[in-house]
C-alpha positions as CSV (number, residue, x, y, z in Angstrom):
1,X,111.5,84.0,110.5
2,X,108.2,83.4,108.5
3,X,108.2,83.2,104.8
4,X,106.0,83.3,101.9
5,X,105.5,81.1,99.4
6,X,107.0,81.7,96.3
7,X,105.1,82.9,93.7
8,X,105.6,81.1,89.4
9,X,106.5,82.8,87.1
10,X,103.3,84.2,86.3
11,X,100.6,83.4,88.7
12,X,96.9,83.6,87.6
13,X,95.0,83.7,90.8
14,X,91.0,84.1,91.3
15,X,89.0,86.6,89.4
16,X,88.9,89.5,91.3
17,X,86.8,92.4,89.8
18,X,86.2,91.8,85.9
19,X,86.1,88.6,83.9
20,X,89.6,88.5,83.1
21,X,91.9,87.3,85.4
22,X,94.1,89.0,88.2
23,X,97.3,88.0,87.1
24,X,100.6,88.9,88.8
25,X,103.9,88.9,86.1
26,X,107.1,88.7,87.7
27,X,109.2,91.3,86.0
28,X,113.0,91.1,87.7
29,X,114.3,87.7,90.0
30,X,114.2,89.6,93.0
31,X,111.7,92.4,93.3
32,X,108.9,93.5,91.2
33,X,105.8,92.2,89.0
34,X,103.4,93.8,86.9
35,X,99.9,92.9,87.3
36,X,97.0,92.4,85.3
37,X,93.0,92.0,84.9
38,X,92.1,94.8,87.9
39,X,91.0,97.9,87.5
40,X,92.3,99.6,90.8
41,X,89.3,101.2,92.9
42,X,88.4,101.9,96.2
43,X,85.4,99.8,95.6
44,X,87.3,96.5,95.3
45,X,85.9,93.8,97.9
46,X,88.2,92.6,100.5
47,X,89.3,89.8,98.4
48,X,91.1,91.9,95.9
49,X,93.0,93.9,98.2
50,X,94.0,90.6,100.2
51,X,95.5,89.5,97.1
52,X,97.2,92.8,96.2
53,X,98.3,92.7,99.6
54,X,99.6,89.3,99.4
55,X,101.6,90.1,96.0
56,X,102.9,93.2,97.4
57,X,104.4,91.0,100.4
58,X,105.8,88.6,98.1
59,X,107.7,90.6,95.0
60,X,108.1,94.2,96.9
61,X,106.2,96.7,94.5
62,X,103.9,96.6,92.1
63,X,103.2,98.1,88.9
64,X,99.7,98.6,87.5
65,X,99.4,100.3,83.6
66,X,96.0,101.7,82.4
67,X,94.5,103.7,85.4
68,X,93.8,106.8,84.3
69,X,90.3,106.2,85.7
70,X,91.9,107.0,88.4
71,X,91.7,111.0,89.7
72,X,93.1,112.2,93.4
73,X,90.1,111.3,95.7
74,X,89.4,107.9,94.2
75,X,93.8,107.2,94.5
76,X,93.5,108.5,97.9
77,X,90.6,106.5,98.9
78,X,91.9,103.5,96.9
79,X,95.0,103.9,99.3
80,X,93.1,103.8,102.5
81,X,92.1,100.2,101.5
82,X,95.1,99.7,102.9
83,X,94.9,101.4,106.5
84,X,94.7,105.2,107.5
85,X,96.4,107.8,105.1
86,X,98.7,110.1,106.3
87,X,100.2,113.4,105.3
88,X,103.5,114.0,104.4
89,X,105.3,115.3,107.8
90,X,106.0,118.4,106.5
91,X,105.2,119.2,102.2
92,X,102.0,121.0,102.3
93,X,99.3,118.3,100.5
94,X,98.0,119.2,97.2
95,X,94.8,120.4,98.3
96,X,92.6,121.2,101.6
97,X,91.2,118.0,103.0
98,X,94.1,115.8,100.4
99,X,96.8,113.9,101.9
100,X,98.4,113.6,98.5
101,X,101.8,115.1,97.9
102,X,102.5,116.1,94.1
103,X,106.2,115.9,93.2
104,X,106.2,118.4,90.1
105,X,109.9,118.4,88.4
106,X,108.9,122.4,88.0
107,X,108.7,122.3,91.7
108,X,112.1,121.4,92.7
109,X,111.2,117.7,93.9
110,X,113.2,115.3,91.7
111,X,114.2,112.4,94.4
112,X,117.1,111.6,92.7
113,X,118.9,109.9,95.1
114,X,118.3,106.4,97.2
115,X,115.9,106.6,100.3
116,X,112.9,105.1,101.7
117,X,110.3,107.7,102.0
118,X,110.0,109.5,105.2
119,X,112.3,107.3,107.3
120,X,113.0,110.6,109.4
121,X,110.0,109.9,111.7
122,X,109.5,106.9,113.7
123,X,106.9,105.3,112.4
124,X,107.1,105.9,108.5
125,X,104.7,104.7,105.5
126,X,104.2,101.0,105.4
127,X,103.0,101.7,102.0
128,X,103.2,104.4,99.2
129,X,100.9,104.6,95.7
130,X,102.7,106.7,92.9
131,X,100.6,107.3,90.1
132,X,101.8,108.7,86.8
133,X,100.4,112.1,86.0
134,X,102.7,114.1,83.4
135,X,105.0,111.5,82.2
136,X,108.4,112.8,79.7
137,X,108.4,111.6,76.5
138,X,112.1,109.8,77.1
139,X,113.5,109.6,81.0
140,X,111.9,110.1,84.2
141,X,112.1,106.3,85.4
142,X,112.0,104.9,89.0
143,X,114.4,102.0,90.3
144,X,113.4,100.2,93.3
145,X,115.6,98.2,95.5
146,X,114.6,95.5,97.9
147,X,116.2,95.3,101.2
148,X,115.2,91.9,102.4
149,X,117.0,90.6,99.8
150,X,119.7,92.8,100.3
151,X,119.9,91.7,104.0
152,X,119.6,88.1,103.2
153,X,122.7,88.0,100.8
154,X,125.2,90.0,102.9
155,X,128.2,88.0,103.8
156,X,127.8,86.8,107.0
157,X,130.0,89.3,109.1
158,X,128.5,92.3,107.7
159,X,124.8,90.4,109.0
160,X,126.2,90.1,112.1
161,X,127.1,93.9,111.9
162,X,124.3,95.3,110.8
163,X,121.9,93.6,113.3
164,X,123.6,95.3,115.8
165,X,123.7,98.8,114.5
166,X,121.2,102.0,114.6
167,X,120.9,104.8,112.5
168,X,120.7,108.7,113.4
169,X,117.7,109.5,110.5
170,X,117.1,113.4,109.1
171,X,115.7,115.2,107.1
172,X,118.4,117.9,106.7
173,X,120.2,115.8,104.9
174,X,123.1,117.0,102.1
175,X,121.1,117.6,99.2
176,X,124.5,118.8,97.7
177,X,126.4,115.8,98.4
178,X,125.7,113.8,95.0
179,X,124.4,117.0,93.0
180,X,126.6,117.6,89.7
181,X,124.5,121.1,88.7
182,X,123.7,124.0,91.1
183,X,120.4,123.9,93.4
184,X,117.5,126.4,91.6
185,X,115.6,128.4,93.2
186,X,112.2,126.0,93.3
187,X,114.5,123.7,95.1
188,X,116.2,125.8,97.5
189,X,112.2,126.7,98.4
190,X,111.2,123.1,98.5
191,X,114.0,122.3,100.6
192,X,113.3,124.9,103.0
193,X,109.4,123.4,103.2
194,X,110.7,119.7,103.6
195,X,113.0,121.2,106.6
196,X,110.8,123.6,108.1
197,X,110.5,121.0,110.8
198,X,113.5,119.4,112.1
199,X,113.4,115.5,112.8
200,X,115.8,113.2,114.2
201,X,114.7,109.7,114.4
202,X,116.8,106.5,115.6
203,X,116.1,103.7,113.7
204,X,117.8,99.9,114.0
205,X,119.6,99.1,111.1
206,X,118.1,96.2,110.8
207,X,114.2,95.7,111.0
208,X,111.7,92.9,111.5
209,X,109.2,92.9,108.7
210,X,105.7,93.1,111.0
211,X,103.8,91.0,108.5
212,X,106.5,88.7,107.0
213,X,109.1,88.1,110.0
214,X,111.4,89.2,106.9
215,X,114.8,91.0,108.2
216,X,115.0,94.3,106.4
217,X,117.8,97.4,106.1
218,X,116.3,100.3,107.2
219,X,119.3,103.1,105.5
220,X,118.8,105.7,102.5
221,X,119.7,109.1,102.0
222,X,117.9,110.1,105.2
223,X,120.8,108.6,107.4
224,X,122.9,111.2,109.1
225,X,125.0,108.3,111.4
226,X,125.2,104.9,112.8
227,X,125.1,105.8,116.8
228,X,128.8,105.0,118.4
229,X,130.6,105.4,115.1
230,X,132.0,108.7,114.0
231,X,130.8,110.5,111.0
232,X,134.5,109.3,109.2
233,X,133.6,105.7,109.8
234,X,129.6,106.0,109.3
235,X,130.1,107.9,106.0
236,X,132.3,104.4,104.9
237,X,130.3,101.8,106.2
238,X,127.1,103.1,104.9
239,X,128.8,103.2,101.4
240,X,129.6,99.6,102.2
241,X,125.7,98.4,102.7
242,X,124.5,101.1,100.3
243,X,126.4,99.0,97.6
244,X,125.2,95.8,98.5
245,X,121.4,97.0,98.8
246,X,121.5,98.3,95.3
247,X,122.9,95.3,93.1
248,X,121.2,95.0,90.3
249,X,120.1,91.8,91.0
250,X,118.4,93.2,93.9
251,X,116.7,96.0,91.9
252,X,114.0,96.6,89.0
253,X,113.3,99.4,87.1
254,X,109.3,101.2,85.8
255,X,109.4,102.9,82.3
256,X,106.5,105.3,83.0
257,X,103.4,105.8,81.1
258,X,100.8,108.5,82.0
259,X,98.1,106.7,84.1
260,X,100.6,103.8,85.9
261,X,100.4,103.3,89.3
262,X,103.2,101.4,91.3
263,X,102.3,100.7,94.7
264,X,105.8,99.4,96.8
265,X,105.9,98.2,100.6
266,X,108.3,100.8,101.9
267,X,109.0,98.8,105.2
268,X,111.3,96.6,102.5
269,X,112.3,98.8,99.8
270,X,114.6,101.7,99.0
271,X,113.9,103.6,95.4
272,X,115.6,106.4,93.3
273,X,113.7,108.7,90.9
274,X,116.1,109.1,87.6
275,X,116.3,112.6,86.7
276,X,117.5,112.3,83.3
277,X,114.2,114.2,81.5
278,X,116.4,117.6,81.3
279,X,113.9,120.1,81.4
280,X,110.7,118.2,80.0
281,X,108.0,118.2,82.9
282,X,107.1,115.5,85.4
283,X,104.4,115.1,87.3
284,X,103.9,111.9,89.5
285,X,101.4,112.0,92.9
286,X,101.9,110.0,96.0
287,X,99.5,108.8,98.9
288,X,100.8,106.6,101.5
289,X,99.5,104.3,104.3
290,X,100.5,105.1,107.9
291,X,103.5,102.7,109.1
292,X,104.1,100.8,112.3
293,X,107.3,102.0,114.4
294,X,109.8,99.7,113.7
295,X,111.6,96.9,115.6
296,X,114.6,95.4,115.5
297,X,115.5,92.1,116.2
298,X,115.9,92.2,119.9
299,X,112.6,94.2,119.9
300,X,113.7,97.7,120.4
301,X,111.8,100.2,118.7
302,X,112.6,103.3,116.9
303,X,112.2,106.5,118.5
304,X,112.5,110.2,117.7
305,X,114.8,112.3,119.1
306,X,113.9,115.7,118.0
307,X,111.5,117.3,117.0
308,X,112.0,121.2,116.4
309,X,109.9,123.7,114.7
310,X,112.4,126.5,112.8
311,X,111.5,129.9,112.2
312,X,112.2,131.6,109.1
C-alpha cells in the first residue's frame, strides 16, 4: 500500500498564484487543514491544482475562507479542474446548463446524518466543493470523518472482517430512522425528488484508494445491508464500524462563514451537516467531480443492481 509523505505542521509550499504563500494549516491530527495564500479560480495553472490536489490526498478535506469571488459558473468551472463534473443522479441542478446542487435548509435538504455523497451509484464523486452561500448566524456546521484512518485503527479482527464484506447501497434509505421531529412538507417533496429513481448499488466494504493505495470504508447512511447477513445482524455490525469511523480523533469540524469553500475527497471521507440553526436559513452549493467505480482489495468492482424509474 503506497503512502504519502506526511505533511509539518504547517507546510509553506511554492507560491502558487499571488505573492503570498500557499500555505496548508493542519487543523485536527487526523483529517483536515485550512489553507492559505490562493485565491481559488478556474484559472489557476496546473501547478496550483497539483498542489491542492496533493493536500487534499494527504489531510482529506480542505477548507478555504475568503472566496466570495467566487459565483456558480466560476465554482463549477473551478471544479472541473479537477476532472469532468457531474450532476447529482437525481436533484434537479440549480439551473439549465449547471451541475450544481443547492441544498437550501427552506428546501428540506439538511444532511443531518453520516454518508458519503451519492454512494448509491457505482461510480460516485471522487471529489465535492461546498461553498458557503447563506451561512446562520450560530449553527449550521459540517463534521467530516476520515475512513482511511478509520480503517487503519480497527482492531485487527474487525480488518479482517470488513475486507471481506459488501454493502447493499440506496437511496431509499430511512430518513425517519434518527429523526426526533416530524418530516415537513419541503422534505417529504425533496425526498420524493431524491427517490424518484431507484438505485441499488453493491459496493465492497472496503476500498482501495485509486490514487493513494490507501484502504478505505465505503458505509454511511446510504447502506441498506452487508450481502449474506440478515438485516438483524447488518443493522448491528454497521453500528459497530459506524462507531469506530466517527471517533473524534478521526474527525474535524468547519464553523462556516459566508464565502468558504471546503473541498473533501469523498473516496475517503464520510461527513454530517449539523442541523442545529432552528429555523434561521442555510444555503450552501455543491459541485462535484465524477468518481472512478470502486475496487476492493481483491479487485472486484462495484456494480449496480437496479436501476428503476418510479412513477408518481
Amino acid at each position: 500500500m503506497s503512502e504519502l509523505p506526511t505533511l509539518a505542521a504547517e507546510s509553506t509550499l511554492a507560491p502558487v498564484t499571488s505573492n503570498e504563500p500557499f500555505q496548508v494549516r493542519p487543523i485536527g491530527g487526523r483529517i483536515g487543514a485550512e489553507v492559505r495564500g490562493v485565491t481559488l479560480s478556474a484559472d489557476l495553472d496546473d501547478h496550483a491544482i497539483a498542489e491542492i490536489n496533493k493536500a487534499l490526498l494527504e489531510h482529506k478535506v480542505l477548507f478555504f475562507r475568503g472566496q466570495s469571488h467566487l459565483d456558480d459558473a466560476t465554482q463549477e468551472a473551478f471544479a472541473a479542474r479537477f476532472g469532468e463534473t457531474v450532476a447529482h443522479p437525481t436533484v434537479p441542478s440549480l439551473a439549465s446548463g449547471s451541475r450544481l446542487l443547492e441544498l437550501d435548509s427552506k428546501h428540506g435538504t439538511r444532511a443531518n446524518s453520516w454518508h458519503t455523497d451519492v454512494t448509491f451509484v457505482d461510480a460516485y464523486p471522487k471529489i465535492s466543493i461546498l461553498r458557503g452561500v447563506v451561512i446562520p448566524p450560530a449553527g449550521g456546521d459540517t463534521v467530516w470523518a476520515n475512513t482511511a484512518a478509520a480503517y487503519a485503527n480497527l482492531p485487527e479482527p474487525l480488518r479482517d472482517l470488513a475486507d471481506k464484506l459488501w454493502a447493499l447501497h440506496s437511496n431509499a434509505y430511512d430518513y425517519a430512522a434518527t429523526r426526533q421531529v416530524a418530516d415537513t412538507e419541503s422534505e417529504r417533496e425533496y425526498r420524493k425528488q431524491f427517490t424518484s429513481t431507484l438505485y441499488e448499488t453493491e459496493h465492497p466494504v472496503v476500498r482501495v484508494h485509486p490514487e493513494t493505495g490507501e484502504r478505505t470504508l465505503v458505509l454511511g447512511h446510504f447502506v441498506q445491508r452487508f450481502l449474506g447477513l440478515s438485516q438483524r445482524d447488518s443493522d448491528r455490525l454497521k453500528e459497530l464500524f459506524h462507531d469506530h469511523v466517527t471517533r473524534l480523533e478521526n474527525t474535524v469540524r468547519w464553523r462556516w462563514t459566508q464565502g468558504d469553500v471546503a473541498i473533501w475527497d469523498n473516496r475517503a471521507t464520510q461527513h454530517y451537516a449539523v442541523a442545529d440553526y432552528a429555523d434561521a436559513h442555510r444555503v450552501v452549493r455543491r459541485a462535484t467531480v465524477h468518481g472512478d467505480v470502486p475496487a476492493g482489495i481483491d479487485g472486484r468492482r462495484s456494480r449496480i443492481v437496479k436501476q428503476e424509474t418510479r412513477t408518481a
